[in-house]
N, C-alpha and C positions, 0 to 999 in steps of 0.2 A: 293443435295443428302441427307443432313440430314432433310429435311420436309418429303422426300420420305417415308426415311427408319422411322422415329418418326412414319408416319402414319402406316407403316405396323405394327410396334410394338405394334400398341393402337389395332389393327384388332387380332395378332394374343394373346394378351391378355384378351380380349372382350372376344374371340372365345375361350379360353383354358379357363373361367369360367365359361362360359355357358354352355363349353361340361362336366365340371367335378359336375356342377348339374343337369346333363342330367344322367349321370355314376350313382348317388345316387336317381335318380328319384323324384327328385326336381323340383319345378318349374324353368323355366330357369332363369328369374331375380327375384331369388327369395329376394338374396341380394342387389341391386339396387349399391347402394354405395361401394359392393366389386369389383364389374365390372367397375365402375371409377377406383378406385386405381389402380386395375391391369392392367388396360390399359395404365393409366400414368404413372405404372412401367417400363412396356414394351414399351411404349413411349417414354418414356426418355432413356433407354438403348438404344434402336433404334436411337435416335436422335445421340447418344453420339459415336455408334458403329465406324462410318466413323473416328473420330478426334480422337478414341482409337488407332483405326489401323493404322492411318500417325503417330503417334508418335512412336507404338512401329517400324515401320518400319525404324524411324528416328534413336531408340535405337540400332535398329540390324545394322543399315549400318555406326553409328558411332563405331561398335566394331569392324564389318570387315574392318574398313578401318586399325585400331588399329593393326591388325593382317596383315596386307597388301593383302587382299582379296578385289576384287571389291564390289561395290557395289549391294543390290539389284534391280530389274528393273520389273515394275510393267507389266503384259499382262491378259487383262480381264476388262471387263466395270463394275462388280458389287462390292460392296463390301465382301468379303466374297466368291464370286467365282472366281476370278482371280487368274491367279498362278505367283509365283513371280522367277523369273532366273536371274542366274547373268549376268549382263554386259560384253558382250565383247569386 
């Protein structure tokens, strides 16, 4: 999941610098070198997104257990679009 998600991250930072020297009527690579960066920003956030979200899910079910509430319980394949309900 995290090569997936890394790749779409470099696609959708490529694509948000291209379109914002499209917006100024720029050439599109006109910066060469800022369309690396911003893709390996959004790369690495992508990459990173999936192993954010198991921890914070780990922080939230070690408070409700704290509280004597179930845990939560994961329904949905993506990262990011699944919804999460408690355990019954």
């Amino acid at each position: 999941m995290g090569l997936a998600s890394g790749l779409v991250g470099v696609a959708i930072g490529v694509s948000v610098q291209t379109y914002t020297n499209a917006l100024r009527k720029l050439p599109y690579l006109r910066h060469p070198y800022m369309h690396v960066f911003v893709g390996a920003t959004c790369g690495y956030i992508g990459y990173k997104l999936p192993s954010w979200e198991e921890k914070l899910i780990q922080d939230i079910n070690s408070i409700r257990i704290e509280k004597n509430m179930g845990p939560l319980e994961r329904t949905g394949p993506l990262t990011g679009f699944g919804k999460w309900q408690d355990r019954e």
